[in-house]
Residue frames as a rotation matrix with the C-alpha (Angstrom) as fourth column:
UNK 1
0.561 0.828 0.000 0.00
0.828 -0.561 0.000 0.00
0.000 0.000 -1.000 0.00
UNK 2
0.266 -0.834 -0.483 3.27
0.006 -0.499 0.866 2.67
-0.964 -0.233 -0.127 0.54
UNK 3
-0.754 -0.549 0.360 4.34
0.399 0.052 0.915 1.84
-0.522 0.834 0.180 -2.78
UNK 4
-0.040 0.569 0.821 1.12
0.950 -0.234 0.208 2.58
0.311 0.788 -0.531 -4.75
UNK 5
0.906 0.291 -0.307 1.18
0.363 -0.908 0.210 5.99
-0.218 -0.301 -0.928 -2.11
UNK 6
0.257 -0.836 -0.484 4.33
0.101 -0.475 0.874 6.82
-0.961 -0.274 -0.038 -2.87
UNK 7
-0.724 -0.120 0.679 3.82
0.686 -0.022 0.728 6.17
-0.073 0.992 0.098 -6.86
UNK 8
0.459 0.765 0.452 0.59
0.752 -0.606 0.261 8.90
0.473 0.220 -0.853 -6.84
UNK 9
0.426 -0.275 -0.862 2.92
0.320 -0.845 0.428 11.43
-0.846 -0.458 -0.272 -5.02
UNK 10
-0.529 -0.668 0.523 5.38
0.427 0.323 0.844 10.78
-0.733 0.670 0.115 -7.60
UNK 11
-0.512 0.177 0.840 2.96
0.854 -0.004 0.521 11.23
0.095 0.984 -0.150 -10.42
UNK 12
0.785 0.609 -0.112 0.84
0.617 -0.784 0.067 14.08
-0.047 -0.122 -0.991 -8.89
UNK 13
0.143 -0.748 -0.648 4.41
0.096 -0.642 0.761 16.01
-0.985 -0.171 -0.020 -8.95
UNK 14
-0.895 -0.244 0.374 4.81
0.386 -0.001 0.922 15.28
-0.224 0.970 0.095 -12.73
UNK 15
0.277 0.960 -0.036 1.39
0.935 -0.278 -0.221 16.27
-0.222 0.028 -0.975 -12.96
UNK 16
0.655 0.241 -0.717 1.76
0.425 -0.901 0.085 19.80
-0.625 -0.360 -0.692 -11.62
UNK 17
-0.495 -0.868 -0.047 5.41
0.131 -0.128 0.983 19.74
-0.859 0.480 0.177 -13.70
UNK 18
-0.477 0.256 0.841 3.25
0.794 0.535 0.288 19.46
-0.376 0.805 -0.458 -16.87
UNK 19
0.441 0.699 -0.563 0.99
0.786 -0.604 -0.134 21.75
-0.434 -0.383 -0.815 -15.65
UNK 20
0.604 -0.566 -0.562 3.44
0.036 -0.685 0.728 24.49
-0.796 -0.459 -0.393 -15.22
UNK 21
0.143 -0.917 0.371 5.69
0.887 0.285 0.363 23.49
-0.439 0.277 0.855 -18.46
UNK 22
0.277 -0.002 -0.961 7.29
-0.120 -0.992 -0.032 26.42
-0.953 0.125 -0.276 -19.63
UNK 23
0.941 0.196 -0.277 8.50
-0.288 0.033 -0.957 26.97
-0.179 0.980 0.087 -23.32
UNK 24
0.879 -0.470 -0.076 11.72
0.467 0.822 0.327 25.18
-0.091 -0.323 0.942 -23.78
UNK 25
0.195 -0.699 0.688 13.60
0.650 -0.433 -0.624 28.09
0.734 0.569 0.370 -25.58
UNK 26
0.623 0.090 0.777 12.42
-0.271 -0.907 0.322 30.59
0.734 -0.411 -0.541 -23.03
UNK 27
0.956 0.205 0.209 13.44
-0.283 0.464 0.840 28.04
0.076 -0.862 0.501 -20.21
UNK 28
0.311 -0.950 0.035 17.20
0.935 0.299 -0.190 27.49
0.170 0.092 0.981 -21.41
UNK 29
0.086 -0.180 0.980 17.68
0.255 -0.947 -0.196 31.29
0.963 0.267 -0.036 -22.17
UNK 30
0.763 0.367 0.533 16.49
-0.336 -0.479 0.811 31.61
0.553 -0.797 -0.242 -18.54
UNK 31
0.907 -0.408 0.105 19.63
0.203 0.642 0.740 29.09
-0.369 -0.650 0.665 -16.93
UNK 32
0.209 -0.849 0.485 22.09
0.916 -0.004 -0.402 30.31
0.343 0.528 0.777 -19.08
UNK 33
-0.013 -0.345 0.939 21.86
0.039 -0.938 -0.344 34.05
0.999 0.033 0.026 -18.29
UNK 34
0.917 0.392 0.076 21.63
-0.201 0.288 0.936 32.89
0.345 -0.874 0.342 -14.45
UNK 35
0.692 -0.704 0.156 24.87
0.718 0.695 -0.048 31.99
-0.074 0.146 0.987 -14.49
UNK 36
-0.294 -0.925 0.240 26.15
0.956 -0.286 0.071 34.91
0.003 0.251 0.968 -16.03
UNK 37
0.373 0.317 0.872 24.64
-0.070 -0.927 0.367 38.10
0.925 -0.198 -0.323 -14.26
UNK 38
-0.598 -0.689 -0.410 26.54
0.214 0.356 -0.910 38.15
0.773 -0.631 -0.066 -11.04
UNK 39
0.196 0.683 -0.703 24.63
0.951 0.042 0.306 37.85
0.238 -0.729 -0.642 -7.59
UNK 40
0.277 -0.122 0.953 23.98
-0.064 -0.992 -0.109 41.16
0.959 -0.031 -0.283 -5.63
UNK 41
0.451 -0.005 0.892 25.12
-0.830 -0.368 0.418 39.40
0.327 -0.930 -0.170 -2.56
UNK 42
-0.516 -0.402 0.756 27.04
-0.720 0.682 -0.128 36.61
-0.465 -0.610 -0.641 -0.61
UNK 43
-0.461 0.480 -0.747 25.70
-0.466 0.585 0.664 33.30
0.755 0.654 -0.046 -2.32
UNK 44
-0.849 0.242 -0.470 25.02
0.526 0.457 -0.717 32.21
0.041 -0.856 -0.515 1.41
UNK 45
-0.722 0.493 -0.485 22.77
-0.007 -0.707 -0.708 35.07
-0.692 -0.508 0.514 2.00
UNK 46
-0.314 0.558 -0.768 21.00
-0.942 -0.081 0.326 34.47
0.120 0.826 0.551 -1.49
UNK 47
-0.506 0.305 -0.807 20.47
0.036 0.942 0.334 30.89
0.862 0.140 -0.488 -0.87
UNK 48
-0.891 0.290 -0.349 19.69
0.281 -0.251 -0.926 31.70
-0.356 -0.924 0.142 3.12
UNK 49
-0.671 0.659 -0.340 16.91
-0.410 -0.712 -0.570 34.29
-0.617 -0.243 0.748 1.87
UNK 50
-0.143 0.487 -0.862 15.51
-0.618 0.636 0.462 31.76
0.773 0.599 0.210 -1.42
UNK 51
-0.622 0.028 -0.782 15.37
0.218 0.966 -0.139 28.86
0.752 -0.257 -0.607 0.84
UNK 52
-0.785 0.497 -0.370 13.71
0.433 0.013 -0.901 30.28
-0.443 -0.868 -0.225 3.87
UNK 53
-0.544 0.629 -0.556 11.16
-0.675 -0.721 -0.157 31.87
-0.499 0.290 0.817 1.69
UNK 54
-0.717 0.026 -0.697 10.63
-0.401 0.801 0.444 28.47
0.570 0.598 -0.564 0.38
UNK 55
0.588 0.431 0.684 9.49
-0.805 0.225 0.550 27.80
0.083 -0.874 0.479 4.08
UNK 56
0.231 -0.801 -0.552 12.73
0.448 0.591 -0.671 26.16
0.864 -0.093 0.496 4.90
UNK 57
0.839 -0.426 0.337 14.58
-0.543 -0.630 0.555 26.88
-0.024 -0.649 -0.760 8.06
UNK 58
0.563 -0.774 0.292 17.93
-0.105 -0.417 -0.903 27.99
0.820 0.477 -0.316 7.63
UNK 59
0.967 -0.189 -0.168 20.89
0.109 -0.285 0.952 27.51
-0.228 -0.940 -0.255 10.53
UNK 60
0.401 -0.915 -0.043 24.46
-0.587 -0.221 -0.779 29.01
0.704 0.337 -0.625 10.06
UNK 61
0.852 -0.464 -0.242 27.16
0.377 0.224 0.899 27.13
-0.363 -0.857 0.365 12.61
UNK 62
0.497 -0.834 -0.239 30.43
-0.856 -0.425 -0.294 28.68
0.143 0.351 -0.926 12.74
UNK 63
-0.362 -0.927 -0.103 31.69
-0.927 0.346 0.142 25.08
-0.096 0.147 -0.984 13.30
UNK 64
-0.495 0.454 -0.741 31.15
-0.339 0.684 0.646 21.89
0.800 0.571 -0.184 13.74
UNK 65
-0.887 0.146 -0.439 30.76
0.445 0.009 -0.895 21.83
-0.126 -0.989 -0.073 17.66
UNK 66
-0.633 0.770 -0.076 27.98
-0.493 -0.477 -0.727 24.12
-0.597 -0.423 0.682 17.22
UNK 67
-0.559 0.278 -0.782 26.37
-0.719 0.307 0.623 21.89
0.413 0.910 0.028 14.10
UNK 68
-0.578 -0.338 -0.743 26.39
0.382 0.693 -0.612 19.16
0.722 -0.637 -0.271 17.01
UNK 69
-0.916 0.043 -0.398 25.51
0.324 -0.504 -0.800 21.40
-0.235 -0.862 0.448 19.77
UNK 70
-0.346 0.897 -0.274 21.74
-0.813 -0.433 -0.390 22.94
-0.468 0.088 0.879 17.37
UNK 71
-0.142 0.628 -0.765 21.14
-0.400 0.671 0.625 19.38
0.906 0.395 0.155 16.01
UNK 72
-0.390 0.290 -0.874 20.67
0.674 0.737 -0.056 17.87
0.628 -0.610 -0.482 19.42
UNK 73
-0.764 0.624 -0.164 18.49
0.043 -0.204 -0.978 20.92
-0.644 -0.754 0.129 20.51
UNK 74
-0.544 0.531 -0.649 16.50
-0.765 0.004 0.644 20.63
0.345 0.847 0.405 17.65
UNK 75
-0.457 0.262 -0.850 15.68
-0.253 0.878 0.406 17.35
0.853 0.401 -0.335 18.48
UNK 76
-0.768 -0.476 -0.429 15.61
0.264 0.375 -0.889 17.70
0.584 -0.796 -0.162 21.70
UNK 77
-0.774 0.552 -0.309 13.62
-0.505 -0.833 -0.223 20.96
-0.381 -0.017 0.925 21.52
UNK 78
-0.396 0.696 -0.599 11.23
-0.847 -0.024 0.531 19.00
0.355 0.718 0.599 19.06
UNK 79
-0.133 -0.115 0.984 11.23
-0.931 0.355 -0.084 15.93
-0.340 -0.928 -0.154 21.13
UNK 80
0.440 0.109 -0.891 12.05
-0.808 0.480 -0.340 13.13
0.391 0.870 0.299 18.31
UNK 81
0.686 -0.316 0.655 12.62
-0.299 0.699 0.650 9.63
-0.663 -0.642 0.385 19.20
UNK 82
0.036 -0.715 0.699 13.74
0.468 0.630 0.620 8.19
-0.883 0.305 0.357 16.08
UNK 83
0.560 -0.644 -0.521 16.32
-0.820 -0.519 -0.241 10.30
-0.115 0.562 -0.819 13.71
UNK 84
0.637 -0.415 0.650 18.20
0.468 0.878 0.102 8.75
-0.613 0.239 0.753 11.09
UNK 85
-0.392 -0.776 -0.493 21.19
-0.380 -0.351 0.856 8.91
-0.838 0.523 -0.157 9.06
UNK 86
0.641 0.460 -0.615 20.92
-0.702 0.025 -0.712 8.71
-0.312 0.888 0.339 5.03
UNK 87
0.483 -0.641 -0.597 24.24
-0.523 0.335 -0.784 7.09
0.702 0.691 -0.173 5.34
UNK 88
0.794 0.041 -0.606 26.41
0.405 0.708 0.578 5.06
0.453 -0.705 0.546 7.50
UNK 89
-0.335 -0.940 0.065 29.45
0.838 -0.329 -0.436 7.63
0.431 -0.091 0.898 7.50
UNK 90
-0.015 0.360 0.933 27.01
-0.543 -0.786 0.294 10.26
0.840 -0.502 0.208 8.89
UNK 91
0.843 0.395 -0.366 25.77
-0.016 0.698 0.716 7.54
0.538 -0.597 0.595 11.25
UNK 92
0.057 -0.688 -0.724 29.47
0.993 -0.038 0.115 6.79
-0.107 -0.725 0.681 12.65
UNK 93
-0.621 -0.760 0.193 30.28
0.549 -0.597 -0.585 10.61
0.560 -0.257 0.788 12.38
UNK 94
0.116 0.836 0.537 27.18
-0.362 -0.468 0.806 11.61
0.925 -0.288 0.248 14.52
UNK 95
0.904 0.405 -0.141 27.73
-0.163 0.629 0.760 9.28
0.396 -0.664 0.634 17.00
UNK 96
0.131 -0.923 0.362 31.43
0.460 -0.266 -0.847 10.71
0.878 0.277 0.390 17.18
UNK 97
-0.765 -0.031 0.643 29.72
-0.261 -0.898 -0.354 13.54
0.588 -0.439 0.679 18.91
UNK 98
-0.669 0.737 0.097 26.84
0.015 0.145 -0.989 11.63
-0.743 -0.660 -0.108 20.99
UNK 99
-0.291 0.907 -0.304 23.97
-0.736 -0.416 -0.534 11.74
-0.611 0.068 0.789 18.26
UNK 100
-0.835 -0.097 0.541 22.98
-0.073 0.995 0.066 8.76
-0.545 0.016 -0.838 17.92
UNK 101
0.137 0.501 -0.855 20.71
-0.986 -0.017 -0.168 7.73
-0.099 0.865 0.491 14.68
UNK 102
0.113 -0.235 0.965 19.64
0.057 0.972 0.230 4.62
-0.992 0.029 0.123 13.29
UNK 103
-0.828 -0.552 -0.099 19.28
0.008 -0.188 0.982 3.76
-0.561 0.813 0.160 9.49
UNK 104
-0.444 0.745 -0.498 16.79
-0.894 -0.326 0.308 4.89
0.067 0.582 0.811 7.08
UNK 105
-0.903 0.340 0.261 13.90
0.218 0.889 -0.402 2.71
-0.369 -0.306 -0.878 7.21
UNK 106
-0.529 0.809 0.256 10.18
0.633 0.176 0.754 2.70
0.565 0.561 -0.606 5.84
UNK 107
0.192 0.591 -0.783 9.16
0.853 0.294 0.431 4.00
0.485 -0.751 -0.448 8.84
UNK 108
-0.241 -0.968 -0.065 11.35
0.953 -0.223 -0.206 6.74
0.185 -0.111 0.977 8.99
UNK 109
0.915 0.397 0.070 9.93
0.402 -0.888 -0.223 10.65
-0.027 0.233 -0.972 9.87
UNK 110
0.689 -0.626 -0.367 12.85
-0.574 -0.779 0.251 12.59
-0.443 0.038 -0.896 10.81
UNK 111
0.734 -0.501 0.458 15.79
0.676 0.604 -0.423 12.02
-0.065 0.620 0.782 8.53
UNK 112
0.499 -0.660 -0.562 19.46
-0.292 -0.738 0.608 13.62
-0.816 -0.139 -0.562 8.57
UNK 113
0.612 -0.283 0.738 21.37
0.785 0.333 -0.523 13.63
-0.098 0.900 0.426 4.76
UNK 114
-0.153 -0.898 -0.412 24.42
0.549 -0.424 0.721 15.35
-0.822 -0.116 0.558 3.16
UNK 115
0.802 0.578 -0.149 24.05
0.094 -0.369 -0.925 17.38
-0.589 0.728 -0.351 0.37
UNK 116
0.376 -0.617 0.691 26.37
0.926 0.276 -0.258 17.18
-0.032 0.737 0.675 -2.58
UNK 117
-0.652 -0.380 0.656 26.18
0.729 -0.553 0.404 20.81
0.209 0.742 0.637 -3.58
UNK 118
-0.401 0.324 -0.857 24.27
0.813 -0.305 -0.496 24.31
-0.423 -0.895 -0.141 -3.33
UNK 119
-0.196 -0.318 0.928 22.61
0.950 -0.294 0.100 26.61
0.242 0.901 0.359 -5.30
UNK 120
-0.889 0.064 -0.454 22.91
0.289 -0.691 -0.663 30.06
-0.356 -0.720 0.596 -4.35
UNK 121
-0.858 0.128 -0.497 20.67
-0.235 -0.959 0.158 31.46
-0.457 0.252 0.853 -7.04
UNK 122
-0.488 0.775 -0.401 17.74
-0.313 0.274 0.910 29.06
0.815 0.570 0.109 -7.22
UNK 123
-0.317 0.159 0.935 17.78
-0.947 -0.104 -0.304 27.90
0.049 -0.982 0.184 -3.83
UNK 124
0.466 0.425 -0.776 18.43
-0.769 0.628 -0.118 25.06
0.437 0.652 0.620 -4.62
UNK 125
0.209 -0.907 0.364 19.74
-0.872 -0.004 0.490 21.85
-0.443 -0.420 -0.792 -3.22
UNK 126
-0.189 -0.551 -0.813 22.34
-0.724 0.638 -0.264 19.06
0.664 0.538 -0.519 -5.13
UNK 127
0.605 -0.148 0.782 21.61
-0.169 0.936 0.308 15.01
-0.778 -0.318 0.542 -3.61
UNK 128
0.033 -0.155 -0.987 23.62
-0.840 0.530 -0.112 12.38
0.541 0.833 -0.113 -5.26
UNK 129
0.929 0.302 -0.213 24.47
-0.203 0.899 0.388 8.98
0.309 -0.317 0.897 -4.72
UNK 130
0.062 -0.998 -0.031 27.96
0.026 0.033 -0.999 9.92
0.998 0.061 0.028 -3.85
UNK 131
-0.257 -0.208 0.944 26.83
-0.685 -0.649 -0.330 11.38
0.681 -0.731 0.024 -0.36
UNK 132
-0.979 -0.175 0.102 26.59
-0.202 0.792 -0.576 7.73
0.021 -0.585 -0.811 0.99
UNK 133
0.067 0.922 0.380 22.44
-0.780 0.287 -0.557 7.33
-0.622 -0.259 0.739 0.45
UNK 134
-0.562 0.063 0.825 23.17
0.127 0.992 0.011 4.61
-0.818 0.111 -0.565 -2.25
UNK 135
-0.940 -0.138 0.312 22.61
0.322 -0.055 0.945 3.95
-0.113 0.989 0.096 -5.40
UNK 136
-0.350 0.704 0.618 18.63
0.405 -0.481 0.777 5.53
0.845 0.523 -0.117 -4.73
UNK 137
-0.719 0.513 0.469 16.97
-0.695 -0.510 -0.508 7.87
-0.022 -0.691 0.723 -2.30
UNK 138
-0.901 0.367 -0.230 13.98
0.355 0.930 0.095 5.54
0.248 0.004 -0.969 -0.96
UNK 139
0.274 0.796 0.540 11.97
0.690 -0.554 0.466 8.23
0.670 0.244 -0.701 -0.31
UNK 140
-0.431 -0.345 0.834 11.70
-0.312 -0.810 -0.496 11.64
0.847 -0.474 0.241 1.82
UNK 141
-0.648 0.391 -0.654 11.31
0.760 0.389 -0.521 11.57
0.051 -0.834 -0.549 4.96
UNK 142
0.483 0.825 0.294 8.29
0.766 -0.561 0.313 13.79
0.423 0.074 -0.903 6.24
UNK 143
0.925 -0.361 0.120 10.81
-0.381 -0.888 0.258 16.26
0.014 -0.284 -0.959 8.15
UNK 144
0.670 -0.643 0.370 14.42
0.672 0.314 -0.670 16.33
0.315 0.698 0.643 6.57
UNK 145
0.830 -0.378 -0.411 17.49
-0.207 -0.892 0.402 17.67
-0.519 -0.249 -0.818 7.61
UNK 146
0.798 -0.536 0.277 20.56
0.513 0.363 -0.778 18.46
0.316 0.763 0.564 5.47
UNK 147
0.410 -0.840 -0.354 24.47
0.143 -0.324 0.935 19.44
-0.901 -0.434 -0.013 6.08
UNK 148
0.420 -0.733 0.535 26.52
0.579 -0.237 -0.780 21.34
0.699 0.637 0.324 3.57
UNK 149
-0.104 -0.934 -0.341 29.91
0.876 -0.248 0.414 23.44
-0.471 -0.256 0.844 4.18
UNK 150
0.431 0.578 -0.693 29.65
0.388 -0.812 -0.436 26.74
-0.814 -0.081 -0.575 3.30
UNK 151
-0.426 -0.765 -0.483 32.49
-0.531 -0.221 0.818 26.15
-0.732 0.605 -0.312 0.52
UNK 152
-0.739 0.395 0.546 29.77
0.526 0.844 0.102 23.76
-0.421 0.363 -0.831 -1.14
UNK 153
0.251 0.446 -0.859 27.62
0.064 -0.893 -0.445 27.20
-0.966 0.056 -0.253 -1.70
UNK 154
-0.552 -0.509 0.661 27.75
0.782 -0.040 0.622 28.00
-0.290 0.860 0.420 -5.95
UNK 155
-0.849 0.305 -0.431 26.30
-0.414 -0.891 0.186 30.57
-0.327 0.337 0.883 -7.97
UNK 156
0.338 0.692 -0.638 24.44
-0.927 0.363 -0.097 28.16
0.165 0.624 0.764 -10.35
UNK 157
0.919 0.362 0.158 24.10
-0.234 0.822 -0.520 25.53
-0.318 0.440 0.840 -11.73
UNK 158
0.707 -0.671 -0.226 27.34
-0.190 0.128 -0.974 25.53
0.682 0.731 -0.037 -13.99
UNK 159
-0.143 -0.899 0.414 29.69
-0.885 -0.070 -0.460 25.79
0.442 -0.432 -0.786 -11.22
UNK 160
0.134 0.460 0.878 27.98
-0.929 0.366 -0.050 22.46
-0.345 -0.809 0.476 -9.60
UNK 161
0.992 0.049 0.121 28.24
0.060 0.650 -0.758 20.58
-0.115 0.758 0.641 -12.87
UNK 162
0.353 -0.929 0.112 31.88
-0.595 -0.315 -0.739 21.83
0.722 0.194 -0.664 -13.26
UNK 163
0.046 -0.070 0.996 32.30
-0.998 -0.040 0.043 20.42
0.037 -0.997 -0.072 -9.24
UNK 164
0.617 0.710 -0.339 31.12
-0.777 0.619 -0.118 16.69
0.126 0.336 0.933 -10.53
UNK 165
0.521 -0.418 0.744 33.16
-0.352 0.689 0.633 13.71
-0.778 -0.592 0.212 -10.00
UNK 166
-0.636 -0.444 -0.630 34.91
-0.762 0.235 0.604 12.21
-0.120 0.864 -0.488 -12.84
UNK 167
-0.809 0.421 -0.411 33.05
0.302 0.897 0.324 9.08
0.504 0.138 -0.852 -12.70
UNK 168
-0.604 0.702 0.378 29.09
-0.521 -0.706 0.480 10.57
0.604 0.093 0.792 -12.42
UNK 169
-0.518 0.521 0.678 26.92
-0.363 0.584 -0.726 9.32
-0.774 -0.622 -0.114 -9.18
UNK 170
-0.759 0.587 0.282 24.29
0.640 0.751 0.162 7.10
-0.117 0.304 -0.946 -10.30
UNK 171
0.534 0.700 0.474 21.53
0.681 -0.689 0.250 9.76
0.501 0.189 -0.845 -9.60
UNK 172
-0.898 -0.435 0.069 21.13
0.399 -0.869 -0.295 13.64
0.188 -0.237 0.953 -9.07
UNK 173
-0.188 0.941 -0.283 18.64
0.936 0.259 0.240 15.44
0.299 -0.219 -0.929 -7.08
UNK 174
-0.925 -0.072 0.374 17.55
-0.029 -0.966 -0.258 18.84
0.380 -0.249 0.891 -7.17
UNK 175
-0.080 0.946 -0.313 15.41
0.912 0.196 0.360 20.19
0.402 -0.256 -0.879 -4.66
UNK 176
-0.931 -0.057 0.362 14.13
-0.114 -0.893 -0.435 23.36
0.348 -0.446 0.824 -3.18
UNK 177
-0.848 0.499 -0.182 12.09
0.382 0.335 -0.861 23.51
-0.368 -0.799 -0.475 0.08
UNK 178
-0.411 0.746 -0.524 9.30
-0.760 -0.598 -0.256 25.57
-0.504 0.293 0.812 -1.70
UNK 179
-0.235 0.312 -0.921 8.63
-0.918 0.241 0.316 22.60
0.320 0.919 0.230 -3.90
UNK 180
-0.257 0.473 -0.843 8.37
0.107 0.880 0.462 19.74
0.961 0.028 -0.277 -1.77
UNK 181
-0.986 0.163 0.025 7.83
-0.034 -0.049 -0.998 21.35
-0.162 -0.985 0.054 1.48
UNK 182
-0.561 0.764 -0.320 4.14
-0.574 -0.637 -0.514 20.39
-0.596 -0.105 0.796 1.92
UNK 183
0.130 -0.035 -0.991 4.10
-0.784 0.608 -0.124 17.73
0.606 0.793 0.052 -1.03
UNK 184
0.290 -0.222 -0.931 6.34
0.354 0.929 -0.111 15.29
0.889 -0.297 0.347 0.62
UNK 185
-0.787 -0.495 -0.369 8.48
0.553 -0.299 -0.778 17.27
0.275 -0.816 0.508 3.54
UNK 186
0.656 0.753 0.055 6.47
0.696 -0.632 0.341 18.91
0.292 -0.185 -0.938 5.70
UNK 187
0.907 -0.369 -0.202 9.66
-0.166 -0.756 0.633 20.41
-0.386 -0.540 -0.748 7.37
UNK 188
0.397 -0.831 0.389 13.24
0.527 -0.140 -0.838 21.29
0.751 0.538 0.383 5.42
UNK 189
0.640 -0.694 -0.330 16.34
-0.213 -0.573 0.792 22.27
-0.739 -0.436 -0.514 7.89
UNK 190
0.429 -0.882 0.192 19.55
0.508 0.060 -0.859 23.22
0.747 0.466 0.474 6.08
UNK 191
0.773 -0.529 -0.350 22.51
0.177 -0.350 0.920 23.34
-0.609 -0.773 -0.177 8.52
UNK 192
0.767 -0.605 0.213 24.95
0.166 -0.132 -0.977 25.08
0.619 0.785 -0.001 6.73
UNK 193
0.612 -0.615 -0.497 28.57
0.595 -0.056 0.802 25.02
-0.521 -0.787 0.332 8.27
UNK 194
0.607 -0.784 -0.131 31.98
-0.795 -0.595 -0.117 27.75
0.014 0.175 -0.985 7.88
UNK 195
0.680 -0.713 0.172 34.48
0.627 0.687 0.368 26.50
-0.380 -0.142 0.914 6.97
């Protein structure tokens, strides 16, 4: 029963995508010149002010101690039992610092993931299958948190593609919290760190 609900999200998103298609010329023209008009601010502060307007919520840490230090009051604060990793290398590096997580399961609400990449100027964020979730994302969880470095921050698009591995993840996932917050996520944290 999950599967057939989780294929009618699925399609009710292509749906609305259809809906919505723009004109294909207009729609390149539009990503290309994105790229090449420079931001009028910090790409943090563009991606900070796109993303919470998304109805994301945004947290800067100046390290990692403090990354640590607002994900266990988050949780704490929110009073979650069971928080998972997307990966096992989060898993052992969570549990470095005390924050203990199991693995993704069916069952899963709250859900902690890395994030390849960053876009300042769509508010976007980059998944792959590089950041330890495996060769597919099994689904969102209903409240999602994500970790990026603040050097992981791009203008666009190009610089992200440019960023790529030699040998290409299996999949790529773009999201922004405006689009599936509500859909699938009810709640989108991005814990960006300094670095």
């Amino acid at each position: 029963m999950k599967e057939s609900s989780g294929k009618e999200k699925v399609l009710k998103l292509l749906r609305y995508a259809l809906l919505e298609k723009q004109d294909e010329g207009s729609c390149v023209a539009a990503n290309l010149s994105e790229d090449y008009t420079p931001l009028t601010d910090e790409p943090l502060m563009v991606f900070a002010e796109k993303f919470v307007s998304g109805k994301g919520k945004f947290f800067y840490c100046k390290d990692e101690s403090e990354l640590i230090s607002n994900l266990t009051s988050l949780i704490a604060y929110r009073q979650w039992k069971k928080v998972v990793s997307f990966s096992p290398s989060l898993q052992t590096y969570l549990s470095k610092y005390g924050l203990q997580t199991g693995l993704d399961d069916e069952d899963t609400t709250v859900g902690i993931g890395l994030c390849h990449s960053v876009i300042a100027r769509s508010g976007s964020i980059i998944l792959t299958s590089t950041q330890g979730a495996g060769t597919h994302l099994r689904h969102f969880t209903p409240i999602m948190i994500l970790i990026a470095f603040e050097s992981q921050i791009h203008q666009g698009y190009k610089t992200t593609l440019q960023n790529m591995p030699e040998t290409p993840p299996q999949w790529i996932l773009s999201i922004k919290a405006g689009d599936l917050v509500e859909e699938e996520i009810r709640e989108l944290y991005m814990f960006v760190i300094a670095d």
